[in-house]
C-alpha positions in Angstrom: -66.3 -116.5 177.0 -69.4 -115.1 175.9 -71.9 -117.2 173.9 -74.0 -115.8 171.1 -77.9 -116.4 169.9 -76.8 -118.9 166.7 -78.1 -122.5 165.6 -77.1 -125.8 166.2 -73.6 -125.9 165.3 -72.7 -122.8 166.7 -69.6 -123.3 169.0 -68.3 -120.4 171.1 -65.6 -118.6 169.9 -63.1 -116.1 170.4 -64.4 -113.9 173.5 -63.0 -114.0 177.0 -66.4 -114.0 178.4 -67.8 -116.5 181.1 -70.5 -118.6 179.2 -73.1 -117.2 181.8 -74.0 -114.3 179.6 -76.0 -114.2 176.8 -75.1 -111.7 174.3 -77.3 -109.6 171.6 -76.4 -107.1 169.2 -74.5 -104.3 170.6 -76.1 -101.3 170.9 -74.1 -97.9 172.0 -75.1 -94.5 171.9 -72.9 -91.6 170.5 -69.4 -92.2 169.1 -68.7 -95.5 171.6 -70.9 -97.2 168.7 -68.2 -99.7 167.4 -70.6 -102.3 165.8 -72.1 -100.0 163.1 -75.3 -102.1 163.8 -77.4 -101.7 166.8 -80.4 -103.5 168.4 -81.8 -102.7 171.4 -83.4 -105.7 173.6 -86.5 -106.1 173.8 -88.0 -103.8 176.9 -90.2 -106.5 179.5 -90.7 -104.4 182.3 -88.5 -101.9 184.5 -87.5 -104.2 187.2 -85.4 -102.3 189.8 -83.6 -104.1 192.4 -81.1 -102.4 194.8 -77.5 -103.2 193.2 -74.7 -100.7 192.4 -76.2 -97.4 194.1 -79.8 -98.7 192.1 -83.3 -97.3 194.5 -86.3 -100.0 194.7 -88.9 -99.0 192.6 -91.7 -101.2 190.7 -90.6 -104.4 189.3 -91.2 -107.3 187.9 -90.5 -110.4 188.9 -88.2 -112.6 187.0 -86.1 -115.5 187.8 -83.0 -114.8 189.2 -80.7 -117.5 188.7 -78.8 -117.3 191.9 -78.2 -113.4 191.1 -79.0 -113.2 195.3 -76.6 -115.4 195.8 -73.9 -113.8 193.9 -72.2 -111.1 196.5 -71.8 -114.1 199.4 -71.3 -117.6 197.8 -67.5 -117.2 196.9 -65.5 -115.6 199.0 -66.5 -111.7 199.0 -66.3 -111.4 202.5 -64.6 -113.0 204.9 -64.8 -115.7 206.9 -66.5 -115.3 210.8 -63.2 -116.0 212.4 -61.1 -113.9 210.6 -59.0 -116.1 209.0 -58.2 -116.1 205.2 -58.1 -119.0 203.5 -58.7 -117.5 199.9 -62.0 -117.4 197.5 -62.4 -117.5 193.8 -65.5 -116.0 192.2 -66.8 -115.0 188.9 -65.0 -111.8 187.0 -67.4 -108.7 186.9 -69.2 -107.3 184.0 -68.8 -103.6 183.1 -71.9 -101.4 183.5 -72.6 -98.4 181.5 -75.1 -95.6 182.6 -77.7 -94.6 180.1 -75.1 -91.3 179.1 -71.8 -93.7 178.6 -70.5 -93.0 182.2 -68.9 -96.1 184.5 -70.8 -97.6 187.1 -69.4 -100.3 189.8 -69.1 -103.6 187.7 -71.6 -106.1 188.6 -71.7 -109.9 189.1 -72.7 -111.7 186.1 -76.0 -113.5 187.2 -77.3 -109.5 187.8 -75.9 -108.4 184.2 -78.1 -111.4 182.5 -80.9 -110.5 184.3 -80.5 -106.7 183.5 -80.7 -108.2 180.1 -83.1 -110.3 180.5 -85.7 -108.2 181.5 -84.7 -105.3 178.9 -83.0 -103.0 181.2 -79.9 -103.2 179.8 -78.0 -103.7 175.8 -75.1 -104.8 175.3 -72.2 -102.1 174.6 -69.6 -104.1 174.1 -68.4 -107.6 173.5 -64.8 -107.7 174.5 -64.0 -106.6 177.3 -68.3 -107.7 177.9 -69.8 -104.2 178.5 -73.5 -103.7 179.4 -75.4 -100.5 179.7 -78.7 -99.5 181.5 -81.1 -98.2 179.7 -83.2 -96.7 182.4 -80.4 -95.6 184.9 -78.5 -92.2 184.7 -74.9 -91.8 186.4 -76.4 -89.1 188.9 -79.1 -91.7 190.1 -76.7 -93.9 190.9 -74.5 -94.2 193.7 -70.6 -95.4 192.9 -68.4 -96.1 195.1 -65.5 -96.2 192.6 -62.7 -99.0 192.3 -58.5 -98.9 191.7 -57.0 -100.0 189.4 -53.6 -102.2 190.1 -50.6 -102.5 187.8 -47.9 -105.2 188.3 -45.4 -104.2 185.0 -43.2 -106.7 182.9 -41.1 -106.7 180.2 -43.2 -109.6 178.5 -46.5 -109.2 180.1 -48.0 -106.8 182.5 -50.8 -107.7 184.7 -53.6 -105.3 185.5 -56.4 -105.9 188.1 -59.4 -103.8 189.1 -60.6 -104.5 193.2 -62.8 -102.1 195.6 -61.9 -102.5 199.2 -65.0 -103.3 201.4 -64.6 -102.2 205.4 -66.3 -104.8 207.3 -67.2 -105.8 210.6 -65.9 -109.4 213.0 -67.8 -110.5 215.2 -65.9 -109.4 218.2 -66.7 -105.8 216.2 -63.7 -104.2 215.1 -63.0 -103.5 211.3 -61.3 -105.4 209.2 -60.4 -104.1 205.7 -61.3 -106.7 202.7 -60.2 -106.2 199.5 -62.0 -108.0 196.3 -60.6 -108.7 192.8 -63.0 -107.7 190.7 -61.7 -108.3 187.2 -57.8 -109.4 186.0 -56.1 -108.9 182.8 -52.9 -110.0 181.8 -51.4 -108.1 179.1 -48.7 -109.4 176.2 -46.6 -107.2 174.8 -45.2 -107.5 171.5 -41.5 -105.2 172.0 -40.0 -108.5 170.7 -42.1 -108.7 167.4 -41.5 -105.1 166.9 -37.9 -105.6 167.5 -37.5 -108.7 165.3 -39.5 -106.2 162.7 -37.6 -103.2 163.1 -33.7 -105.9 162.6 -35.3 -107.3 159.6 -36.4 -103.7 157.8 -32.6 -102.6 158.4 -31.3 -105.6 157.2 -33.4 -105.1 153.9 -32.2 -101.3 153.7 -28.5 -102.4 154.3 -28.7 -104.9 151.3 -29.7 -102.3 149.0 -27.4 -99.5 150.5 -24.4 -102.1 149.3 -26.0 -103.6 145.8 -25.8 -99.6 145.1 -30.0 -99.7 144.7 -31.6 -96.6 144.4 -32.4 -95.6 147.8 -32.4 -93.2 150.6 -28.6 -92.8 152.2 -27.8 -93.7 155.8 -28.8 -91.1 158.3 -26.5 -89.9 160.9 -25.2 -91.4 163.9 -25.1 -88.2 165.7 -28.6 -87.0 165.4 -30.3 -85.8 168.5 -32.8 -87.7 170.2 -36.2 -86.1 172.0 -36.2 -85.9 176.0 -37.5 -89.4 177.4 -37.1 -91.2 173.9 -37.1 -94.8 173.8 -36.9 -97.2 171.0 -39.8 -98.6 169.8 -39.9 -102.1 170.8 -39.5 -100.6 174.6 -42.0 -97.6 173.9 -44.6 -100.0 172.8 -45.1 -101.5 176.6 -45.7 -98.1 177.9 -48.4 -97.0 175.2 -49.9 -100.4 175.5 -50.0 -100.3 179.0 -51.2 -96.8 178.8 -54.0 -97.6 176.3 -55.3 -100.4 178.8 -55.7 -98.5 181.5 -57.5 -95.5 179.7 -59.7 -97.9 178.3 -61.0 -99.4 181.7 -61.3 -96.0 183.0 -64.0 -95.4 180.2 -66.0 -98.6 181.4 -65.3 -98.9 184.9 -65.3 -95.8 187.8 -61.3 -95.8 188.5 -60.7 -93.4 191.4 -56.9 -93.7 192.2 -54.0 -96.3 190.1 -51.2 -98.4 192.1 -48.1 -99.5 190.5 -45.5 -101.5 191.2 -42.5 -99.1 191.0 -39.7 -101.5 191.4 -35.9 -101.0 189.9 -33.6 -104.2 189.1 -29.8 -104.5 190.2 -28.6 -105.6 187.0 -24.8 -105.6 188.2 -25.6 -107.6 191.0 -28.0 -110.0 189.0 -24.6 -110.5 186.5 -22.9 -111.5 189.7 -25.3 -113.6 191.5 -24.9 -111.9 194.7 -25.3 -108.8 196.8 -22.0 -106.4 196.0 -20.7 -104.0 198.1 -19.9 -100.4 197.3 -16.3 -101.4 195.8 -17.4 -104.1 193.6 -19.6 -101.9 191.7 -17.2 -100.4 190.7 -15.2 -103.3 189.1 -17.3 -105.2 186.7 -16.6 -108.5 184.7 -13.7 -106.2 182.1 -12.4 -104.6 184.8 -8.7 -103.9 183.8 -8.9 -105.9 181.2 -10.5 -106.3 177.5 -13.0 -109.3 175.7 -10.4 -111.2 173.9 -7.8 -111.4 176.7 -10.7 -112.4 179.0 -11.6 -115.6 176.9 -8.4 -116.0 176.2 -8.0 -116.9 180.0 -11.7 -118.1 180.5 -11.3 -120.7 178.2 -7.6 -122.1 178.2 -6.9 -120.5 174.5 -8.4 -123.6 173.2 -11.8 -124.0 170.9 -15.0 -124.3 173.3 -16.2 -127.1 170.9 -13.5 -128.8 169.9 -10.4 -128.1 172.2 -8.0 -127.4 168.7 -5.1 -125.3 170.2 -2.8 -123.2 168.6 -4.9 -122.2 165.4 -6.7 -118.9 165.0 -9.7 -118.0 167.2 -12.8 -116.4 167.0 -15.1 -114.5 169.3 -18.7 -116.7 168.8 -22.1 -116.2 170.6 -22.9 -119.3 171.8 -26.6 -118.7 171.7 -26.9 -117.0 168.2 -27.6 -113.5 167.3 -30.3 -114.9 165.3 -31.9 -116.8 167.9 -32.6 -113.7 170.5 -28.7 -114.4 172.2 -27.3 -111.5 173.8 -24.1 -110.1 173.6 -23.3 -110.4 177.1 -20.0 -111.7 177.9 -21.3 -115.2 179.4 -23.0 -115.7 175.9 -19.1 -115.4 174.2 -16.8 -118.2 173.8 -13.8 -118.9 171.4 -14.5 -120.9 168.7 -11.9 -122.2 165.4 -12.7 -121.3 162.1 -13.9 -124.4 161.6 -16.5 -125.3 164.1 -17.3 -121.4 163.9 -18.6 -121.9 160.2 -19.9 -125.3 161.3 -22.2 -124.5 164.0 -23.0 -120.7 162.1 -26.8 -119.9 163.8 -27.3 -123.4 164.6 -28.0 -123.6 168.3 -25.4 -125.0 170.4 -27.6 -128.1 172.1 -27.9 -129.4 168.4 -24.2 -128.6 167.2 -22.9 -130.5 170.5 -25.7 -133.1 170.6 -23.3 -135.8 170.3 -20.6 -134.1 173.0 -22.6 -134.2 176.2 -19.6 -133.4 178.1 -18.5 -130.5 176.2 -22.4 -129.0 176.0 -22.4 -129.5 180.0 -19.4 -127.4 180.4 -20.5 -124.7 177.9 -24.2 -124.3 179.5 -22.5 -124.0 183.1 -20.9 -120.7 181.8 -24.4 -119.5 180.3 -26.4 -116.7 182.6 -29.8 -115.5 181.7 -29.8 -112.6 179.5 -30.5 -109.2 181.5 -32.9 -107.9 178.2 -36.1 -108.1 180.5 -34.7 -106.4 183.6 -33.1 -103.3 181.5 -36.5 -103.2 179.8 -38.4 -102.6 183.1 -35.7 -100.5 184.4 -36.3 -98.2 181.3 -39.9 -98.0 181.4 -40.5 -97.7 184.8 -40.4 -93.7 185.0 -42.4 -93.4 181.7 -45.1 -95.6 182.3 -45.5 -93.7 185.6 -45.7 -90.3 184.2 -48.1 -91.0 181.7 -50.3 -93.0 184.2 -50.6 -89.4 185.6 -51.5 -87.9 182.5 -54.8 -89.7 183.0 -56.1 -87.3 185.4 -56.2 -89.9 188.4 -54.3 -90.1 191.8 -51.3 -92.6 191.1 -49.5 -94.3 193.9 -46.2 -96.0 193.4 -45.3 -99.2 195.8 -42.0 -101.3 196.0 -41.9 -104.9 194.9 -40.8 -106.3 198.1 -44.6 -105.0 199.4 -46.0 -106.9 196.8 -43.9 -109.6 197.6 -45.0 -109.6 201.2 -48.5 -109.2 200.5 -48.9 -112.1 198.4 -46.8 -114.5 200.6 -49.4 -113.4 203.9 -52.4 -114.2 201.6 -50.4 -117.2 200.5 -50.9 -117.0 196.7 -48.9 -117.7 194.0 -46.9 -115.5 191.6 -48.1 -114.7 188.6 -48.4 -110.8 186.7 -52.3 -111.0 187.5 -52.0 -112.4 191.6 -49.0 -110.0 191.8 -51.4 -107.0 190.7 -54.0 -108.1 193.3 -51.5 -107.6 196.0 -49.7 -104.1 194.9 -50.3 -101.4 197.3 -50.9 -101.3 201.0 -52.5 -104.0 203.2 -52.4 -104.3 206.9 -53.4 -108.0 207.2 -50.8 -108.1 210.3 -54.3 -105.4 211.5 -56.6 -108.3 210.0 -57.2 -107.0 206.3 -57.3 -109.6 203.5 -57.5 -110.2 200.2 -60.5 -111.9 200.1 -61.5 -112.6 196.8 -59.5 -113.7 193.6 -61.3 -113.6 190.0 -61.3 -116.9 188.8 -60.7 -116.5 185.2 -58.3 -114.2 183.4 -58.9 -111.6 180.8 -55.6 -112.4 178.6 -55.2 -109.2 176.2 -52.0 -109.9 173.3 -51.5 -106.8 171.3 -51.2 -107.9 167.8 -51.2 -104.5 165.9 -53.1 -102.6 163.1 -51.3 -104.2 159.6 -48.7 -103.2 158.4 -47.7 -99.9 156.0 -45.5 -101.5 153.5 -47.6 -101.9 150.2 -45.1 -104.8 149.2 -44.1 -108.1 150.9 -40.8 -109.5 150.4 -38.9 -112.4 150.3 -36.9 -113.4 152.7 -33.9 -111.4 150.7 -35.9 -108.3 150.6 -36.8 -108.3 147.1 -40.7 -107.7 146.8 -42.5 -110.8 145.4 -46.3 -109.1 145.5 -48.1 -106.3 145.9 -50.5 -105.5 148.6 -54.2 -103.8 148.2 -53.9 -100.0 149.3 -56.9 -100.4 151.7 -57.2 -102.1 154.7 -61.3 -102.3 154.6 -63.4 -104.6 151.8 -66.7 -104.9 151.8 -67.0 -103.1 154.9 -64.6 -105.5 157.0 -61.3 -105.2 158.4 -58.9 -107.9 159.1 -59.2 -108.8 162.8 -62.7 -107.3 163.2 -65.3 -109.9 165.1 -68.4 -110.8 162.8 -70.8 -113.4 163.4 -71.6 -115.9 160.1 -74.4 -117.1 159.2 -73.6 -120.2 156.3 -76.5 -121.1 154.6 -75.5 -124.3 152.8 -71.9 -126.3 152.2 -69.7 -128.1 155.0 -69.6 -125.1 156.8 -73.4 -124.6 157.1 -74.5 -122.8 160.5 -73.6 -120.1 162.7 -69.9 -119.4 163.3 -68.5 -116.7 165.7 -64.7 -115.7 165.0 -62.2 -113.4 163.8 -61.9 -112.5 160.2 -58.9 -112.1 157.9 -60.3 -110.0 154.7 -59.6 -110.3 150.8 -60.8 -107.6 148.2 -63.5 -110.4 146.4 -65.5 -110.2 149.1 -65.0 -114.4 150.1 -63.0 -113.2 153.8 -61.7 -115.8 155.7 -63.1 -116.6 159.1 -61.6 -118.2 162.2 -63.6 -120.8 164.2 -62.8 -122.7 167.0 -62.8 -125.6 164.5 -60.7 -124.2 161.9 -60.8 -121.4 159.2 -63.7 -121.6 156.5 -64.5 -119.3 153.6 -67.5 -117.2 154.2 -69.2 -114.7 152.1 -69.8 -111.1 152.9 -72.9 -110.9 152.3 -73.3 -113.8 155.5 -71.1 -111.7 157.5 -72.6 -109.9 160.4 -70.4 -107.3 162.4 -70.1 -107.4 166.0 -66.7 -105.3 167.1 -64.1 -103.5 165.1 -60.8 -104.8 165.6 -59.1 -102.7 167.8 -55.0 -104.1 167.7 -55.4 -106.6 170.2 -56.5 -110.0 170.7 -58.4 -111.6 173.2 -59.2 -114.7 175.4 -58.9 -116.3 178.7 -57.8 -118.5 181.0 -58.3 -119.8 184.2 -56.0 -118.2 187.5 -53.5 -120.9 189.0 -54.8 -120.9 192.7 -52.5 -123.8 195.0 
């Protein structure tokens, strides 16, 4: 979390910054300017100290803060007898050359003395970007990191690491590999499908109450090569936009990526199939109704009425993300079928605990995530390459055994970490593990529609045709500066705009109404969301 210059009551906000840092105005040459405000740091000297590819020169001596320190007090190399028994250290900072180009991140005790002492402004403020003022890319030797992909249907998980050949005592080479920074990613397919159900649910209501309105398209329209719907599309551009975005602050030289493919037939079933049985599913032979029929006795799941009509019910409701898989079907009587209607079926059968027992043992975990992955698996690869770097595609049970040698727990981020090849049967490591997480949620840009509806689809106001008032978006960062009132101080925070000018500003202590004229911008909202938490190390 970075901290900014404010007064007493300021409180830090929003960024996923270590509190180490101390942040001023950004200031960015060129069209990477996304504050519209710049102020260069104040220049104290040139102070040069050898650090990423940097030559000596004349300096002047500041304190440090254990900036010396920094490369050998948590876990960047390892131990004297070879053995790994894991390190946690401080995420890097990105480092800009004077023209815009990446350098090697550095630790954060050297970024706050690069700006200490005037060397360096800051470029950006989430992900925290510095950038030399004094030090051109061709000066500058880099050594260039890679950049590690672990993909999910809900989250993705992204880590940067450089890989260090060092020396045991005994003298032979050992390969360590460092963490450097890790992001975890959030999708938002399921808010973009739960967008996309409700828009065709408003256009089918006016199709029927004969509105005036567009007809239904066709069924058998064409679809591009490699389409995908929208809500399964949006993890690959997402993941996409990530990675083209740390390649602009930080030198990537080659991607890894967990390629990895999900038996979903054998997930259904619970067990390894052999060639036959993938051939005969669940409805082999046979069709839905006459399989409940038999799976359940021809009797009511809820109520065990026999001999009346039955119908086919989800028994995790449409509404409430259930599946149409056939372990999410039961039969159900008119009656408790109108009854329980999109109530879920824990509280229609809270007071039959047998009967909710029985009905939960048939229940399997919906297959959504693992058809999602096995989609996107071949797209997110081949627009990886379209970023002009070497990409390298690994298997899952790699990963697996990398991070159960370094003994590490699995989350998206550690997972990352461990993608790609590592001899640590030869002695190699992973040797370092940043400590907090860069959590990224995509949030989106707004909305199009210039009305918002009711929950019926009927519009009940009108929305402002521009997004901008006043010279501020909603989501863009600003720092406020409230004269007078309860809310007198400096906030930091997120800002949700209205066309009088009084926008609305998120603190960490709640939402207050500030002024634009008090409103100081720091970064333009940029569809995502940002802010951190710390990696679960056993």
């Amino acid at each position: 979390m970075t901290t900014f210059p404010a007064g007493e009551q300021t409180h830090r906000a929003v960024l996923p910054q270590q509190p180490a840092l101390e942040s001023a105005r950004a200031d960015t040459p060129g069209s990477r300017d996304e504050t519209v405000r710049g102020h260069p740091a104040p220049g104290r000297g040139t102070g040069r100290k050898h650090g990423r590819g940097e030559t000596g020169g004349r300096s002047t001596q500041l304190r440090r803060r254990h900036a010396e320190k920094a490369e050998t007090g948590d876990g960047d190399v390892p131990p004297p007898n070879n053995t790994y028994s894991g390190g946690t250290g401080a995420g890097r900072v990105f480092v800009l050359a004077k023209g815009g180009e990446p350098l090697m991140p550095c630790h954060p005790a050297r970024a706050r003395e690069l700006l200490a002492n005037g060397r360096a402004v800051v470029a950006r403020h989430t992900p925290f970007t510095i950038r030399l003022r004094d030090r051109a890319h061709a000066d500058s030797a880099v050594d260039g990191v890679q950049l590690r992909i672990d993909p999910g249907s809900r989250g993705t998980g992204i880590t940067l690491t450089d890989t260090k050949r060092e020396s045991t005592p005994n003298g032979l080479p050992v390969t360590s590999r460092r963490g450097l920074v890790s992001i975890e990613l959030r999708h938002r397919g399921e808010q973009i499908h739960r967008a996309m159900g409700q828009r065709a649910g408003y256009r089918h209501r006016r199709r029927s109450a004969n509105c005036r309105y567009r007809a239904r398209r066709s069924h058998n329209r064409t679809r591009p090569k490699g389409w995908l719907p929208p809500s399964v599309q949006h993890r690959v551009d997402s993941t996409l936009a990530t990675a083209h975005r740390l390649s602009r602050y930080a030198p990537v030289t080659e991607i890894h990526i967990e390629l990895v493919a999900f038996d979903t037939h054998a997930m259904s079933a619970g067990r390894d199939l052999t060639a036959a049985e993938y051939r005969n599913g669940t409805l082999a032979g046979t069709e839905i109704r006459a399989y409940l029929l038999a799976k359940w006795g021809r009797a009511c799941a809820y109520c065990g009425a026999s001999g009346v009509p039955l119908n086919i019910d989800h028994i995790q409701p449409r509404s409430r993300d259930g599946s149409s898989r056939i372990s999410n079907l039961t039969l159900a009587c008119i009656g408790c079928n109108q009854a329980k209607g999109s109530m879920p079926v824990e509280e229609f059968l809270a007071n039959r605990p047998a009967r909710l027992a029985a009905i939960r043992a048939q229940i399997k975990a919906p297959l959504r995530d693992a058809a999602v992955v096995n989609a996107t698996r071949q797209s997110l690869t081949d627009a990886l390459a379209a970023l002009g770097k070497p990409v390298r595609t690994w298997s899952g049970s790699r990963t697996k055994w990398n991070r159960t040698a370094m003994g590490l727990p699995k989350t998206h981020t550690l997972d990352a970490l461990c993608v790609g090849q590592l001899d640590h049967e030869a002695g190699a490591a992973t040797v370092r593990v940043p400590q907090q997480v860069q959590v990224i949620t995509a949030t989106g840009r707004g909305s199009y529609a210039r009305t918002t509806p009711d929950r019926y689809g009927f519009p009940r106001l009108i929305r402002a045709r521009q997004k901008r008032h006043h010279g501020f978006a909603t989501g863009d960062l600003a720092h406020a500066s409230v004269p007078r009132g309860k809310w007198a101080g400096a906030w930091t925070g997120r800002v949700s705009v209205r066309a009088s000018g009084k926008h609305s500003l998120n603190t960490p202590v709640g939402r207050c109404t500030v002024s634009h004229v008090h409103l100081w911008l720091l970064q333009r909202a940029d569809g995502y969301a940002y802010s951190h938490r710390q990696e679960v190390i056993d």
